[in-house]
C-alpha positions, 0 to 999 in steps of 0.5 A: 446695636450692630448686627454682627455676624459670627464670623464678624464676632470672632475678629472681637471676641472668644465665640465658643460654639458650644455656649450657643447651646443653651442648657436650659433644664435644671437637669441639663444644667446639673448633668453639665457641672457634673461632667466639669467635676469629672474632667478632673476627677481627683481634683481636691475642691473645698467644701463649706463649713456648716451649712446647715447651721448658719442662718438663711442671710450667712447662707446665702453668702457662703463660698469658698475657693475651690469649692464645688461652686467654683467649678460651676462657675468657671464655666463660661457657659453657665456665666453666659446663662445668667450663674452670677458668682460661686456663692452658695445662695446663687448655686441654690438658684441657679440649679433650682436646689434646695437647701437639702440637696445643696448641703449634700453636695458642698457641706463639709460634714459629708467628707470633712475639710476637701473633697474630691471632684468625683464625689461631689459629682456623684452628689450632683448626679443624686441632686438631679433625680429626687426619687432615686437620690440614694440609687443615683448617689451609690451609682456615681459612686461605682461608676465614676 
């Protein structure tokens, strides 16, 4: 492989300085999604049907457009990091979530059909701290 350097890379390819950055914790990379939520607050995104009565296989492969995931996965960053699709069973890995915390933020049965970005942001936020989830969720709620 050549050494090249920035400048170089430039000449080649859309070098974003920020995803130099690595957003290595499970809470910096859940504090980033939700911040690309809240870029577009009143966004409608999809959200998934069922979650927690499909089976672990079906799970795993759920995804819709426009969903929650979606945004996550638009960012450049996160896909630099290693965020492989929008499917539910690689959010689950790639934020270290359980099945819990993600259906609380993505399953439909929350908010029916859509739900807005701002929302699922504050369940993001919810997500990052266990013991204060409720306290962490009301808050998003007031604040965003």
């Amino acid at each position: 492989m050549k050494h090249q350097t920035l400048d170089q890379l430039h000449t080649v390819a859309d070098v974003h300085a920020e995803a130099t950055d690595l957003v290595a914790t499970r809470s910096q990379r859940l504090e980033r999604w939700a911040k690309l939520l809240e870029k577009n607050p009143d966004r409608r995104l999809e959200a998934l049907t069922g979650t927690e009565y499909k089976s672990p296989e079906i799970r795993e492969k759920m995804r819709y457009n426009d969903s929650p995931l979606t945004v996550a996965f638009e960012d450049p960053i996160f896909r630099a990091q290693g965020l492989r699709d929008d499917t539910y069973g690689e959010a689950k890995r790639f934020f270290e979530l359980t099945d819990w915390q993600l259906h609380e933020i993505v399953c439909h049965c929350h908010v029916g059909a859509s739900i807005r970005a701002r929302w699922a942001a504050s369940r993001v936020r919810a997500a990052m701290s266990e013991r204060f989830g409720f306290f962490a969720w009301l808050r998003g709620i007031f604040m965003h």
